[in-house]
C-alpha positions as CSV (number, residue, x, y, z in Angstrom):
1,X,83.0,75.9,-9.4
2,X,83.4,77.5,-6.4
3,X,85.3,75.5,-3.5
4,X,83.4,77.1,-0.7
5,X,81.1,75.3,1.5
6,X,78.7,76.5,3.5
7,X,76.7,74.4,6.5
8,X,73.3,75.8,7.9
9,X,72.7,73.8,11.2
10,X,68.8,74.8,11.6
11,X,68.0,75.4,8.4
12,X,64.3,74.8,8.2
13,X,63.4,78.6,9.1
14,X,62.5,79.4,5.7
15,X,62.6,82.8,6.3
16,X,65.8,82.9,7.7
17,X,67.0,80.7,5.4
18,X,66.0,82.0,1.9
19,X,67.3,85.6,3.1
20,X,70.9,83.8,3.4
21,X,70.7,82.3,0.1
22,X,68.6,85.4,-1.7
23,X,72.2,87.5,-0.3
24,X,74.5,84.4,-2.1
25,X,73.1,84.7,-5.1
26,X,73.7,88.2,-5.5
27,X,76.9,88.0,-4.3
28,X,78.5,87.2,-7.8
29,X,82.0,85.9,-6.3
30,X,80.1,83.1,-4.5
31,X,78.3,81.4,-6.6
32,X,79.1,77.7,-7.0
33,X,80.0,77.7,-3.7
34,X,78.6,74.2,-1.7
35,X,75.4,75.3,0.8
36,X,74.1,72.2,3.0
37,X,70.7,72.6,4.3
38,X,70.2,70.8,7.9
39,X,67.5,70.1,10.3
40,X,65.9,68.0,11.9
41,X,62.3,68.5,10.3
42,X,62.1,66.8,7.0
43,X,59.1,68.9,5.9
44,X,60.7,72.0,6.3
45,X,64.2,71.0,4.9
46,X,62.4,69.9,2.5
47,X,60.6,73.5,1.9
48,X,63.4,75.1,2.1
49,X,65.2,73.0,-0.4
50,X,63.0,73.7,-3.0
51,X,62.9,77.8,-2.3
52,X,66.8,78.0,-2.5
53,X,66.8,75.8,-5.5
54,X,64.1,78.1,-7.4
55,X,65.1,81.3,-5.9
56,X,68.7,80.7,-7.7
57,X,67.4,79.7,-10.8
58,X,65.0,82.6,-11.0
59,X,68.1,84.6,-10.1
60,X,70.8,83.4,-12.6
61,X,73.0,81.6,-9.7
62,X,74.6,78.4,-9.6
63,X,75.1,76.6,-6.2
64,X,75.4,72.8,-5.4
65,X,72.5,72.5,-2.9
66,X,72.1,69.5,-0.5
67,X,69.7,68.9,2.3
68,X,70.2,66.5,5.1
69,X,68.7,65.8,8.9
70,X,72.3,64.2,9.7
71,X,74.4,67.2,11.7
72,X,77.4,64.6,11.6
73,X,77.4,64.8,6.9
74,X,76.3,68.6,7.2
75,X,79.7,69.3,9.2
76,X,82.0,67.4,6.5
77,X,84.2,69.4,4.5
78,X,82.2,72.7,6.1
79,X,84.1,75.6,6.0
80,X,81.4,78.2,7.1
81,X,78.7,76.7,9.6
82,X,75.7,79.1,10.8
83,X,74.0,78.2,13.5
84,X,70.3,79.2,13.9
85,X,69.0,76.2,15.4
86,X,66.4,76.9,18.6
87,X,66.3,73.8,19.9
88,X,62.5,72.5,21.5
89,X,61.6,75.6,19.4
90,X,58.9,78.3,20.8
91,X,56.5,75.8,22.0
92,X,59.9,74.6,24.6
93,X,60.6,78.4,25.3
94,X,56.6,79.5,25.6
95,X,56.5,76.0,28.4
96,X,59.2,77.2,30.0
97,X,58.1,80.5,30.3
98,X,54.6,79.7,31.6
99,X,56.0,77.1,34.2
100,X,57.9,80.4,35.3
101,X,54.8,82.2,35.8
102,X,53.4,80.0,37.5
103,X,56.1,80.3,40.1
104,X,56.3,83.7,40.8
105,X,58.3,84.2,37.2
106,X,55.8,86.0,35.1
107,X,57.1,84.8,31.7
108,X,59.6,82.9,33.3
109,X,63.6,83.3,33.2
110,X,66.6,82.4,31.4
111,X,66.7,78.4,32.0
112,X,65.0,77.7,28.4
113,X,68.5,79.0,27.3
114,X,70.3,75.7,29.3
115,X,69.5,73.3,26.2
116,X,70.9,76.0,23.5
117,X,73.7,75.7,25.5
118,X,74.5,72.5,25.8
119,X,73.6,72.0,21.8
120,X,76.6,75.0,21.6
121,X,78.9,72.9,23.2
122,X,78.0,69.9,21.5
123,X,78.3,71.5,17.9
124,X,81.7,72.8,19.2
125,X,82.8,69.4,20.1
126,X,81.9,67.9,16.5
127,X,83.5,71.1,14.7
128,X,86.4,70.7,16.4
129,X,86.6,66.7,15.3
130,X,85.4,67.4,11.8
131,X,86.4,70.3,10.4
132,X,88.4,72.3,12.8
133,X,89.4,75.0,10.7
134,X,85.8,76.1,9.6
135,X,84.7,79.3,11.2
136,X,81.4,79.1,12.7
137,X,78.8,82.0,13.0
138,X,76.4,82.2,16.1
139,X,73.1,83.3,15.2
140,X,71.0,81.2,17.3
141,X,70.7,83.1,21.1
142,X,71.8,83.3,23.1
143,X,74.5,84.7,21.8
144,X,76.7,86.5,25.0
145,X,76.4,83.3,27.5
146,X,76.6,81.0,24.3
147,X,79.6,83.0,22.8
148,X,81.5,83.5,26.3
149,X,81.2,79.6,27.0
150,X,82.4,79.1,23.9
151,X,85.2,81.0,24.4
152,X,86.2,79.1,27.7
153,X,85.7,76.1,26.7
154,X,86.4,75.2,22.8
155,X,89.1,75.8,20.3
156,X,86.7,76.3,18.1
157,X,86.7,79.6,15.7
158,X,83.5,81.3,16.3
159,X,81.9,85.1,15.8
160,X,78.9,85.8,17.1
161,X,75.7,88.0,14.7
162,X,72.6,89.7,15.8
163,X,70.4,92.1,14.3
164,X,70.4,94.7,17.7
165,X,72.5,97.7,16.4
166,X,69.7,98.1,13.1
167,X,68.4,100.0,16.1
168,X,70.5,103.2,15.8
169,X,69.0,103.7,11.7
170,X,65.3,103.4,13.6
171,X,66.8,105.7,16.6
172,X,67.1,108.4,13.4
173,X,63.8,107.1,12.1
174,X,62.4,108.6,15.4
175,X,64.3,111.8,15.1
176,X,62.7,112.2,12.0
177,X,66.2,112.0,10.0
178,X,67.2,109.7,7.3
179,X,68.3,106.6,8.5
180,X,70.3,106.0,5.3
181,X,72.4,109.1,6.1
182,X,72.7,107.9,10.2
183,X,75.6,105.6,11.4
184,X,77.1,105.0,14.5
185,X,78.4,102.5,17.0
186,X,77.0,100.9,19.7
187,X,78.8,98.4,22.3
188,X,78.4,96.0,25.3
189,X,77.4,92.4,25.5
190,X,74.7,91.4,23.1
191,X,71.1,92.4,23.8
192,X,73.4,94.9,26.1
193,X,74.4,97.5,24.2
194,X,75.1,101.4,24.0
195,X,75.1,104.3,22.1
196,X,78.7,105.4,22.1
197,X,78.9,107.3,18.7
198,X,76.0,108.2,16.4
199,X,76.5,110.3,13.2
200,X,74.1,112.1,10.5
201,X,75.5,112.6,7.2
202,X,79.4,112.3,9.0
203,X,78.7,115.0,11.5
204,X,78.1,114.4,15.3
205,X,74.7,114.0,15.7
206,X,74.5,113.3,19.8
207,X,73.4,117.0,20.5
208,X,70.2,116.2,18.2
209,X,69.6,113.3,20.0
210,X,69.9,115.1,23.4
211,X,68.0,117.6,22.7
212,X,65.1,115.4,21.5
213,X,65.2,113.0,24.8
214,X,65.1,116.5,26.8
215,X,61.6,117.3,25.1
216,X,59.7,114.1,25.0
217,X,61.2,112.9,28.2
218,X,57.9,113.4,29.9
219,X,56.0,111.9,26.7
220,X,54.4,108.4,27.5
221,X,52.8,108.4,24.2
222,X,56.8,107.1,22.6
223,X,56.1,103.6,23.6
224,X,58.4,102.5,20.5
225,X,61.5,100.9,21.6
226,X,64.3,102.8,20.6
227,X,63.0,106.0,21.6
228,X,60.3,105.2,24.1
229,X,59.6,105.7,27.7
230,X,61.6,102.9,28.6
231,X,64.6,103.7,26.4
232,X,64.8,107.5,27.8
233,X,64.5,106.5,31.5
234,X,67.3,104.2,30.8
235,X,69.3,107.2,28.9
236,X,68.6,109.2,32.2
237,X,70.0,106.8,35.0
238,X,72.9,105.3,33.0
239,X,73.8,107.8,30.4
240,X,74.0,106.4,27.7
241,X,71.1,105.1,25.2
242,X,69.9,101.8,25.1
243,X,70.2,100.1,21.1
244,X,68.1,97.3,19.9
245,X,66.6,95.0,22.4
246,X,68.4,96.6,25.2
247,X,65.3,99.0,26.0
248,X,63.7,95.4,26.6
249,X,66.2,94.2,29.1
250,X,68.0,96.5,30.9
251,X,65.9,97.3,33.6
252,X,64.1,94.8,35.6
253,X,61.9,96.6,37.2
254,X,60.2,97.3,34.1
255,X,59.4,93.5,34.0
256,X,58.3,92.6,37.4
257,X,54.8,91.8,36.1
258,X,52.4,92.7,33.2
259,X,51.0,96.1,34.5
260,X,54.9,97.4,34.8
261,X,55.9,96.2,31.3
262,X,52.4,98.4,30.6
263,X,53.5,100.9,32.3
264,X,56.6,101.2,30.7
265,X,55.9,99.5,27.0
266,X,52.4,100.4,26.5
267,X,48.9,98.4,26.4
268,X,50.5,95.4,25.2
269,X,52.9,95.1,27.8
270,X,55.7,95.5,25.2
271,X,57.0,92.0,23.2
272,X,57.7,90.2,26.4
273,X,54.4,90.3,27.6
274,X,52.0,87.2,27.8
275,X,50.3,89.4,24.9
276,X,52.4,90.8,23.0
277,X,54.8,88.1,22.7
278,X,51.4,85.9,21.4
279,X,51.3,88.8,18.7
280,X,54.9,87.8,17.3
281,X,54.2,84.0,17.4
282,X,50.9,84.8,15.5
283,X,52.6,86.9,12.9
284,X,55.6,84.1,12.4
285,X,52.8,81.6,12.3
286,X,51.1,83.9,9.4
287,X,54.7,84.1,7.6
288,X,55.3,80.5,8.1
289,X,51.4,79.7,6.5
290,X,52.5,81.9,3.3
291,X,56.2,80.5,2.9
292,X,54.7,77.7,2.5
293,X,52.1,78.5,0.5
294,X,54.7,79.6,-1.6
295,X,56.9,76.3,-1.3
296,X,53.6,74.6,-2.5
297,X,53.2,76.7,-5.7
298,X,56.0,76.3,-8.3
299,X,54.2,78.5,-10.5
300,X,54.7,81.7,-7.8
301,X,57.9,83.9,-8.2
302,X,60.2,83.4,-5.2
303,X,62.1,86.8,-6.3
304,X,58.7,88.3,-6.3
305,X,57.7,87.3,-2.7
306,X,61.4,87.6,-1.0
307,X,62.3,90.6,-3.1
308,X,66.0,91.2,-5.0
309,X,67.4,93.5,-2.8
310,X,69.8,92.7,0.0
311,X,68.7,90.9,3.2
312,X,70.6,93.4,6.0
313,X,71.6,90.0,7.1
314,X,75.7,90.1,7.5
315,X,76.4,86.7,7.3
316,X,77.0,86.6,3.4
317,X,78.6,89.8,3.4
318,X,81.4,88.5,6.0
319,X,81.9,84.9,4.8
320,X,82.6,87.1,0.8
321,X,85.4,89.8,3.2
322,X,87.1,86.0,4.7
323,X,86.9,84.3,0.9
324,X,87.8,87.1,-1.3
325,X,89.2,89.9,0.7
326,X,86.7,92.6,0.4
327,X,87.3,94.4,3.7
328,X,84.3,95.6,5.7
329,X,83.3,96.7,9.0
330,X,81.2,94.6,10.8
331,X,79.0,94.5,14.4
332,X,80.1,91.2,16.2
333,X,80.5,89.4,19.1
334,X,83.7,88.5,20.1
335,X,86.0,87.3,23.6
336,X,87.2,90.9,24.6
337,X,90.8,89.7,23.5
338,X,93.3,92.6,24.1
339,X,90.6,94.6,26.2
340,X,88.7,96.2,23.1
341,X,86.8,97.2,25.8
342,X,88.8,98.1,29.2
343,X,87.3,97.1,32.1
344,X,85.5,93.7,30.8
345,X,87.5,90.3,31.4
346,X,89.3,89.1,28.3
347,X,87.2,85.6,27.9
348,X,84.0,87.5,28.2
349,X,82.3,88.1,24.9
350,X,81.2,91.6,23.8
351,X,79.8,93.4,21.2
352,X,81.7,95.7,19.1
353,X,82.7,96.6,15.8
354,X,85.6,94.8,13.9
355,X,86.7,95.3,10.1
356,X,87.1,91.9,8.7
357,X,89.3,90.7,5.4
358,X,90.8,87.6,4.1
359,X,93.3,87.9,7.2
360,X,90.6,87.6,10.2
361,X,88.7,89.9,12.5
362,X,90.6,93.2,13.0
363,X,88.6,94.5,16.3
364,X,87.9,98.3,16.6
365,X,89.4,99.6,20.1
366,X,86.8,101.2,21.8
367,X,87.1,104.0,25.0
368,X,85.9,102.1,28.6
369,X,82.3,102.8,29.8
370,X,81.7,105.3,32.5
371,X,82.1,104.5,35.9
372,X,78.4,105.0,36.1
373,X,77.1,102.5,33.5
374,X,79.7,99.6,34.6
375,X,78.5,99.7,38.2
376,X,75.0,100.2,37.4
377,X,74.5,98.2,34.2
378,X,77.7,96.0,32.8
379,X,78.8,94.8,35.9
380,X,75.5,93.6,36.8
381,X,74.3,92.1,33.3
382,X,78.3,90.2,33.8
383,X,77.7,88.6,36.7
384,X,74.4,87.5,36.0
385,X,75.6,85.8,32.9
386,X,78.6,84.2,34.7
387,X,76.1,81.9,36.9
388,X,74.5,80.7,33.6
389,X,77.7,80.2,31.9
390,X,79.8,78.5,34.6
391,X,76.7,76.2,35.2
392,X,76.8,74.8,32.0
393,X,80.5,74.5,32.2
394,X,80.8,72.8,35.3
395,X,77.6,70.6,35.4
396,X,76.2,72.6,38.4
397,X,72.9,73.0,39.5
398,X,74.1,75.2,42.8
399,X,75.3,77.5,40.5
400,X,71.6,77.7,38.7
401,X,69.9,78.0,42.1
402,X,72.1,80.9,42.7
403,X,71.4,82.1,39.1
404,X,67.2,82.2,40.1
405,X,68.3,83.8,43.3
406,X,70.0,86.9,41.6
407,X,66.2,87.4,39.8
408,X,64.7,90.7,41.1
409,X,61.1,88.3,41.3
410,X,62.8,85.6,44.1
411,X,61.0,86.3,47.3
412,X,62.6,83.3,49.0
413,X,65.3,80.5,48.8
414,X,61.9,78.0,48.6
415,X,60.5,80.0,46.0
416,X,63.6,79.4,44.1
417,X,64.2,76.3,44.7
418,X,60.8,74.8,43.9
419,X,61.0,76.3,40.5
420,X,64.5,74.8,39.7
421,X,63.4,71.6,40.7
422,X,60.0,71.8,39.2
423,X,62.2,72.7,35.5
424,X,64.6,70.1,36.0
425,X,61.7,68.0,36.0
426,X,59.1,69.2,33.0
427,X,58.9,67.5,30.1
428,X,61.9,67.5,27.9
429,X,64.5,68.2,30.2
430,X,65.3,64.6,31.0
431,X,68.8,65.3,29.3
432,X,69.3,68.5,31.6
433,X,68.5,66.3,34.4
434,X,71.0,64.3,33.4
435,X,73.8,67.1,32.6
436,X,73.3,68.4,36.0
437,X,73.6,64.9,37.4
438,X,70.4,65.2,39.7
């Protein structure tokens, strides 16, 4: 047997969940390894219990599987803990966001993040009691104010994952290349980041890439977001191209209200929109309907329906480089230790590249932004974070106010203050009341 043990904290996204354990079980030198399932939802531990434990049967893989709502016996003896936990879920995000709205926010701000933080910090706090040696991996969001709180505040060994730099392979998909054959890096802070090198089949292929953004940068029709209107107007003022879900986030003008995320996204208003974003709840809805469709039919294949190839998910991939030494290279985010980036403080987390073996994370050294994109993007994004970060860190609600009154949408210091107070006091934040001791 295997002497590994793996913790999911959040485990009852089935989707998320059986991608993790579909990777394990083709990932030979793991199996017998120890996975706890936990979450607070009985009903959809329970689901996902029963997936992992016929997905590995139907695959030939042996792992001691265990299920439990107690955080507290999920953390004992852990040596790898993912978190993915959201916690109120959408329906605590989409309340926040409308109570936004309603103040001038249309689809609110960052404050739904505040209780994610706090559960960070918390985790952290039991990790470090329990089992302080276990490395934990951040999947949950958000992951650069999480991550960089984290880092300021806990001795606890933490790397954080996101999904954001897929973007360059659909960035060739655009260019009408073979994303198989594309590579590249892409840096910042997570949901933040930049194309700094991008390859086709080894060879430098930037001058592609330019030369495509010079002949549809008049095309509104590229609504897409890697290659969009949005992502080339960004290209064009900071100079460098947006990856991922940066198109979505780096420009707040292009969010003001739903006819500028139109404007710039398309009918739909782009995924942040009151519609679009009602699109992805529908279709997670739909997945979540079938999964458990699935769940509820032991005569269905659970191979068949999640497929036997790998997930794209790194998780698996890194915990097998840490346990059996098979180096990779690997997109994370991680306190800028030793300026891997210059110009960014050393206990602010970014995202970068780092090859990873039995020894640790070996970061890739990467060359400092331009002038022009620290001023105009980086420094901003920084010190927007820092009010959301140091809030949480040092119980203060000033430093919130001050975090609304940095939004592009505040029209006034009442306008902000209303809204703060009015969140403080919606349902379900009794215990943020209480953490900023109003």
């Amino acid at each position: 047997m295997n002497d590994i043990n793996i913790s999911i904290i959040g485990a009852g996204s089935a989707t998320f969940s059986t991608r993790i354990i579909k990777d394990l079980c083709m990932t030979r030198s793991l199996h017998g390894a120890a996975v706890t399932f936990m979450d607070i939802d009985q009903h959809k531990l329970d689901m996902v219990y029963n997936l992992a434990e016929r997905l590995s049967n139907e695959m030939n893989a042996k792992f001691v599987f265990k299920k439990t709502v107690d955080q507290h016996m999920a953390l004992d003896g852990a040596n790898f803990i993912i978190n993915t936990a959201q916690i109120g879920g959408h329906a605590y995000a989409e309340a926040c966001r409308n109570l936004g709205t309603e103040h001038g926010y249309y689809r609110g701000t960052w404050l739904h993040y505040l209780r994610q933080m706090v559960f960070f910090s918390e985790l952290a706090q039991e990790i470090e009691r329990i089992c302080p040696q276990a490395l934990l991996i951040q999947s949950a969001n958000p992951v650069f104010e999480g991550g960089t709180m984290l880092a300021r505040t806990s001795k606890v060994n933490v790397i954080g994952l996101c999904h954001g730099h897929h973007g360059i392979q659909n960035v060739a998909k655009a260019l009408g290349l073979d994303p198989e054959k594309a590579d590249g890096r892409a840096i910042g802070f997570n949901h933040w980041i930049w194309l700094s090198k991008f390859t086709y089949d080894g060879k430098d292929a930037m001058p592609i890439l330019e030369n495509w953004i010079e002949e549809h940068k008049n095309d509104d029709t590229a609504m897409q977001y890697d290659l969009g209107k949005a992502a080339i107007e960004q290209y064009r003022l900071f100079g460098m191209l947006p990856i991922g879900d940066t198109a979505r986030m780096a420009a707040w003008w292009m969010h003001q209200d739903f006819a500028s995320k139109q404007y710039w996204f398309g009918e739909t208003g782009g995924m942040d929109s009151h519609v679009g974003w009602q699109k992805h709840l529908d279709r997670l809805a739909d997945t979540s309907s079938k999964i458990e469709a699935i769940a509820n039919d032991p005569s269905q294949s659970v191979t068949d329906v999640f497929g036997a190839k790998p997930s794209g998910e790194q998780i698996v991939p890194i915990i097998n480089s840490i346990t059996n030494n098979v180096k990779g290279i690997y997109q994370v985010n991680i306190p800028n230790e030793g300026f891997i980036i210059k110009g960014i403080p050393e206990d602010v987390v970014v995202e970068c590249q780092a090859m990873i073996d039995v020894f640790g994370l070996h970061p890739i050294q990467e060359k400092p932004f331009t002038k022009n994109l620290m001023i105009k993007a980086m420094i901003p994004r920084w010190s927007f974070a820092e009010l959301l970060v140091e809030s949480v860190v040092q119980h203060d609600a000033g430093l919130l106010l001050h975090h609304l009154l940095a939004d592009h949408r505040t029209q006034s210091y009442e306008q902000a203050e209303m809204y703060l107070n009015a969140w403080l006091n919606m349902e379900g934040n009794s215990a943020m009341k209480n953490y900023f001791a109003l």
